[in-house]
C-alpha positions as CSV (number, residue, x, y, z in Angstrom):
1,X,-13.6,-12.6,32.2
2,X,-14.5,-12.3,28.3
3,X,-11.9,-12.4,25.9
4,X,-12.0,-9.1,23.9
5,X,-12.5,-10.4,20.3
6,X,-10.1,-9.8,18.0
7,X,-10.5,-7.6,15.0
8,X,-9.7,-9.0,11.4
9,X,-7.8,-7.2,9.1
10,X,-10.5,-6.3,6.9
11,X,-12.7,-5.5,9.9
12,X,-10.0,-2.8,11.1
13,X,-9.7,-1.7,7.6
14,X,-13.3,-0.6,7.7
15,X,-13.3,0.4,11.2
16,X,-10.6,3.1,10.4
17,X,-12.1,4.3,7.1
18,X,-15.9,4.7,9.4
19,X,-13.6,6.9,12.3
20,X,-11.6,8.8,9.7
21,X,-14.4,9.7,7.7
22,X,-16.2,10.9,10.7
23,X,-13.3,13.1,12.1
24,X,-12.8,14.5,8.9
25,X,-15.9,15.9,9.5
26,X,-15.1,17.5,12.8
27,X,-18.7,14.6,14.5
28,X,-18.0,13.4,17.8
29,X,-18.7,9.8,18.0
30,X,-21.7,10.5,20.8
31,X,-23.2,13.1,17.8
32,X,-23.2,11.1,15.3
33,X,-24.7,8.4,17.7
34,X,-27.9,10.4,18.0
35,X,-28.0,11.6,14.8
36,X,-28.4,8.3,13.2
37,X,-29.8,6.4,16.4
38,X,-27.2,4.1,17.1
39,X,-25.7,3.4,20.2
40,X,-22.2,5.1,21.0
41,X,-21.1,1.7,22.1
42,X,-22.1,0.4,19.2
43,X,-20.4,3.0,17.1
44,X,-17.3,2.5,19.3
45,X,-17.0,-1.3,18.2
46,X,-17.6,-0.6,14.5
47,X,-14.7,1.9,14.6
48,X,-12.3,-0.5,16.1
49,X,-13.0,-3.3,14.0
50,X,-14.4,-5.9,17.1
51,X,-17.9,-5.8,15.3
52,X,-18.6,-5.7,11.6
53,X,-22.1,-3.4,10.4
54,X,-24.3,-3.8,7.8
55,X,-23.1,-2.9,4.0
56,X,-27.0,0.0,4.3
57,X,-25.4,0.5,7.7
58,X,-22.3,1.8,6.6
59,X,-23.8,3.8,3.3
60,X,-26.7,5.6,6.2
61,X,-23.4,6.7,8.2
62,X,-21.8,7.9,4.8
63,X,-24.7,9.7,3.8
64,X,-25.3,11.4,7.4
65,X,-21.1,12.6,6.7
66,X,-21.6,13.7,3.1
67,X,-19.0,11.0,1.9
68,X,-19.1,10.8,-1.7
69,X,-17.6,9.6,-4.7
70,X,-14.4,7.5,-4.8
71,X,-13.9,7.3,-0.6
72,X,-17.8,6.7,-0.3
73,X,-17.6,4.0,-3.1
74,X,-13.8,2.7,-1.2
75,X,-15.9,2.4,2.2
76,X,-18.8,0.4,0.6
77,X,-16.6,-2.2,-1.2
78,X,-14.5,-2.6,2.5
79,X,-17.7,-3.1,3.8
80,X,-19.1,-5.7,1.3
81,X,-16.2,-7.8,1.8
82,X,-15.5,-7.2,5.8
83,X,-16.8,-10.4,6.3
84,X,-14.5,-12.9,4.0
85,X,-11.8,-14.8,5.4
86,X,-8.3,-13.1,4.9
87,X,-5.1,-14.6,4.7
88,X,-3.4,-11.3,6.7
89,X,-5.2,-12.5,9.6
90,X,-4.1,-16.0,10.3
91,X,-0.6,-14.5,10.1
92,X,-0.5,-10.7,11.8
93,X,-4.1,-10.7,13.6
94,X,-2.8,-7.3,15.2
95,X,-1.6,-5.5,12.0
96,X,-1.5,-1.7,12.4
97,X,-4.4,-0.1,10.8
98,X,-1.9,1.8,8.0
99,X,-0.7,-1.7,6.7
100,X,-4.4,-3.9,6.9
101,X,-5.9,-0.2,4.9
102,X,-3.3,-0.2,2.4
103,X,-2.9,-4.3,2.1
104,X,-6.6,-4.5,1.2
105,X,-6.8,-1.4,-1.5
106,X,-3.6,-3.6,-3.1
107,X,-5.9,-6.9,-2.7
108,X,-8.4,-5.6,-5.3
109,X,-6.4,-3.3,-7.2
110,X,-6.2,-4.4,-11.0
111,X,-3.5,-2.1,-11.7
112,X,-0.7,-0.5,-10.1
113,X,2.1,1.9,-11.1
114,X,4.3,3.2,-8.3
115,X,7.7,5.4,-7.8
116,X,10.7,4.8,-5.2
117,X,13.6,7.1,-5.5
118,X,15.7,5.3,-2.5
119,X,14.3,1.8,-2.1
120,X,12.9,-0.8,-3.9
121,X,9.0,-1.5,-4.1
122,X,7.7,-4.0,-1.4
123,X,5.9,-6.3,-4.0
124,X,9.5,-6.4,-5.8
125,X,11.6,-7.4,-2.6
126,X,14.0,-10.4,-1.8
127,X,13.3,-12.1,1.0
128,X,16.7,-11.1,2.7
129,X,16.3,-7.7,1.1
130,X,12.5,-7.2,3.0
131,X,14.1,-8.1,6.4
132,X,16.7,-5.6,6.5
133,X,14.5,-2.7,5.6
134,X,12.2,-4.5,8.4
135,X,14.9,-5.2,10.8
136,X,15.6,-1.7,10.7
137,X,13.4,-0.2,12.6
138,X,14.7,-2.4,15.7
139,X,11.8,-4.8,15.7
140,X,11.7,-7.8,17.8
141,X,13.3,-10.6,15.9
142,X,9.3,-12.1,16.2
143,X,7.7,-9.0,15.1
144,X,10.5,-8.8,12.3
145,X,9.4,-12.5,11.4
146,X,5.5,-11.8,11.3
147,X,5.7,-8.3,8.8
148,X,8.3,-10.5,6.8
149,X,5.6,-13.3,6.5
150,X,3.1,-10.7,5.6
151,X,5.1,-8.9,2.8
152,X,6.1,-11.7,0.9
153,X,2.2,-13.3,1.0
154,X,1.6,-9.9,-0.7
155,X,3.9,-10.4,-3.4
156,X,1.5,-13.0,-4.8
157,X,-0.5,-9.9,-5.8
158,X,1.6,-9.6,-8.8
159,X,-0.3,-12.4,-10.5
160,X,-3.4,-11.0,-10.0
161,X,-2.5,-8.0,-11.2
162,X,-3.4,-6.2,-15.0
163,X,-0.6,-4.2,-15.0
164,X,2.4,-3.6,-12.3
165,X,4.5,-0.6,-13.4
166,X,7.3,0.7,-11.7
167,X,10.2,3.8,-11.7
168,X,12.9,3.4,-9.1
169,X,15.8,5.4,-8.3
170,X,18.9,4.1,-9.6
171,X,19.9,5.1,-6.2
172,X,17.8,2.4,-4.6
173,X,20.0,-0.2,-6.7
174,X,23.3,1.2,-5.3
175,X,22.3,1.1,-1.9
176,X,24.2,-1.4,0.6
177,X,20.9,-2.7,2.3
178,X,22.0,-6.0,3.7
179,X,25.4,-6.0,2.3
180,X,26.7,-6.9,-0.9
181,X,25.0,-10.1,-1.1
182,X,21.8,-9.7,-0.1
183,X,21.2,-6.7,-3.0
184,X,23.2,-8.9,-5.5
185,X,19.8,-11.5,-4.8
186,X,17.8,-8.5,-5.0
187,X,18.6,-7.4,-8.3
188,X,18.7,-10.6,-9.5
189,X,15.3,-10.7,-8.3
190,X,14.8,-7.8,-10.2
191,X,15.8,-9.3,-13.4
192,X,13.5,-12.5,-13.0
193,X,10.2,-10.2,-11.9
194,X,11.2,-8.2,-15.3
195,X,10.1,-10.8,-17.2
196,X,6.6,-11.1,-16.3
197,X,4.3,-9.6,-19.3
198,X,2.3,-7.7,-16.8
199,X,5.7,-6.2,-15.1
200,X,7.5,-2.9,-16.7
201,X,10.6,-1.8,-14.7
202,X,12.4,1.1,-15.3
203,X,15.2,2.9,-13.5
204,X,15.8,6.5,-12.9
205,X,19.7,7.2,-13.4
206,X,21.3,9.5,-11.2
207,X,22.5,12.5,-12.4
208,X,19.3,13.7,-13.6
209,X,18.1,17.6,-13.4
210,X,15.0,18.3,-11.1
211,X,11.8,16.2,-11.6
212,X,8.7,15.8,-9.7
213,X,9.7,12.4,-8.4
214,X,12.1,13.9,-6.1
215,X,9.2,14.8,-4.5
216,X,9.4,11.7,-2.5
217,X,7.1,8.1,-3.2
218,X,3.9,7.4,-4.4
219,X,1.6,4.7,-5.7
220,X,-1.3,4.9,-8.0
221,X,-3.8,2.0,-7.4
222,X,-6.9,1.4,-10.5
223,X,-9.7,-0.7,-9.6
224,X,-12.5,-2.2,-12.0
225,X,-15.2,-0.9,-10.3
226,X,-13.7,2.3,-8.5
227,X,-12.1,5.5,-9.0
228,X,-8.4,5.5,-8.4
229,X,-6.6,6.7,-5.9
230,X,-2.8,7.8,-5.0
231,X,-1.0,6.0,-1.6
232,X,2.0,8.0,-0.4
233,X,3.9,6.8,2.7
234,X,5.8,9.2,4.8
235,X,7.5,8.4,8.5
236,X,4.9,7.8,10.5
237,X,2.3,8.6,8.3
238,X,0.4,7.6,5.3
239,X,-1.7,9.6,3.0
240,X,-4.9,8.1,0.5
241,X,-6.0,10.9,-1.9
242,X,-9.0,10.3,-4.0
243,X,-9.6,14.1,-5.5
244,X,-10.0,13.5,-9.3
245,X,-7.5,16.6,-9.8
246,X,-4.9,15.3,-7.4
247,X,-4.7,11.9,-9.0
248,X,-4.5,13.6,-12.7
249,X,-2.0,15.4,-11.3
250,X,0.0,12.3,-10.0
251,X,-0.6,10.4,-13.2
252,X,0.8,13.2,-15.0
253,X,4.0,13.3,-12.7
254,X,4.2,9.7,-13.2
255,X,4.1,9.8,-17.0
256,X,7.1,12.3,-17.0
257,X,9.0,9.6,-14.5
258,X,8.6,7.2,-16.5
259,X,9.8,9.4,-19.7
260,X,12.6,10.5,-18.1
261,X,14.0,6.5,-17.0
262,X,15.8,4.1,-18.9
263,X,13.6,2.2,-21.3
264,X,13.2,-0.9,-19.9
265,X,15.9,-2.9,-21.8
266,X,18.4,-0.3,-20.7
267,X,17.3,-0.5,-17.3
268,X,17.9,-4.5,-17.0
269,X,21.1,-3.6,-18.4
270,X,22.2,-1.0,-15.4
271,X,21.1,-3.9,-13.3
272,X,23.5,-6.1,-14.2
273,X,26.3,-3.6,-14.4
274,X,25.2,-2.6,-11.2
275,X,25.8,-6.8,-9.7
276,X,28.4,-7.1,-12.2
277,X,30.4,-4.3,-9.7
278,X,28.8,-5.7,-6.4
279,X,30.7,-9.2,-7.5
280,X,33.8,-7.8,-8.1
């Protein structure tokens, strides 16, 4: 019997940006098959991940769905690089579609600004702090293992990185996640990622009348050869935007979190009030 070949990461991530952008336009996969003379089969392994097309391949699909601007230009650069090794493989060859998509926007993001009222930022986790928000979801201690691998790898991001800015809920600092000790080396964490030049962290105190962050989380990811776009995860669902008024508008909610918080000196300095109370 043949092995059914396993998708890479970057494969998948183009495979489900190809079937998304197809659905969204209401095309069966056996229409769009004999519209652009391609076998449905065919089709079928490009969408899962098993087979990787063409870059002119991928742009004659787009063009035959009316895919344009930022998501056509997104699709194109997933499909110029579907092909390189990645690092996401070797550790998680089955990641779930959401985390290999999002993973490989972050890869080539230059710049990143995001919000968390409640937790703290994945690429600003502890070690012990990243397995209990994993653990929680009553993973197998092996699958808990593997996403841990994975999320600190993508910490090394950070260096690559123009700019990383980020706004987070005081509440996220107050939390018990782990225990005492495990957000006392979280903060500190904190503190020491603080200090990069290309890191601004802020804190949103509590206490604060209504603002758009309550709204729930959101990243905005710039790129030097694409238009932005805004992640937002939800439970059990994650949502890419790339309308030029939608990510003006989350720019513009951003810019009023980020007037609202702490400046960043006084936000280091809740920190440490914040372990100085966890110690006592």
């Amino acid at each position: 019997m043949t092995a059914t070949p396993i998708a890479s990461p970057r494969a998948r991530a183009l495979g489900a940006a190809l079937r998304a952008a197809r659905e969204s336009r209401g095309i069966g996969l056996r229409e769009l098959s004999r519209i652009e003379c391609i076998s449905h089969a065919m089709l079928s392994l490009w969408e899962k991940g098993t087979r990787v097309p063409k870059v002119k391949e991928v742009a004659a699909i787009l063009g035959c769905l009316s895919i344009v601007g930022a998501e056509r230009d997104r699709i194109l650069e997933l499909a110029e690089h579907a092909h390189e090794p990645d690092w996401l493989e070797k550790v998680m060859p089955n990641a779930p579609l959401s985390l290999t998509s999002y993973i490989e926007c972050e890869r080539t993001a230059t710049g990143i600004a995001t919000w968390h009222p409640l937790l703290i930022p994945g690429l600003l986790q502890s070690g012990d702090y990243a397995r209990a928000v994993i653990a929680a979801k009553r993973r197998s201690r092996e699958e808990v293992d593997k996403r841990l691998l994975v999320r600190m790898a993508r910490k090394e991001v950070l260096g690559s990185l123009t700019s990383y800015r980020a706004t987070i809920g005081e509440a996220a600092l107050r939390a018990s996640i782990g225990g005492p000790t495990v957000m006392i080396d979280q903060l500190d964490h904190l503190l020491t990622v603080a200090e990069r030049a290309n890191v601004s962290l802020r804190v949103m105190p509590l206490g604060m009348d209504y603002h758009q962050g309550l709204c729930g989380p959101f990243s905005i990811l710039d790129f030097a050869n694409l238009r932005p776009i805004v992640f937002s995860e939800n439970l059990g669902s994650n949502v890419y935007l790339y309308d030029e008024e939608q990510v003006a508008e989350y720019r513009k909610a951003a810019k009023d979190i980020t007037n609202l918080a702490l400046s960043e000196q006084d936000s280091c300095s809740l920190i440490r009030d914040v372990i100085a109370d966890l110690e006592v």
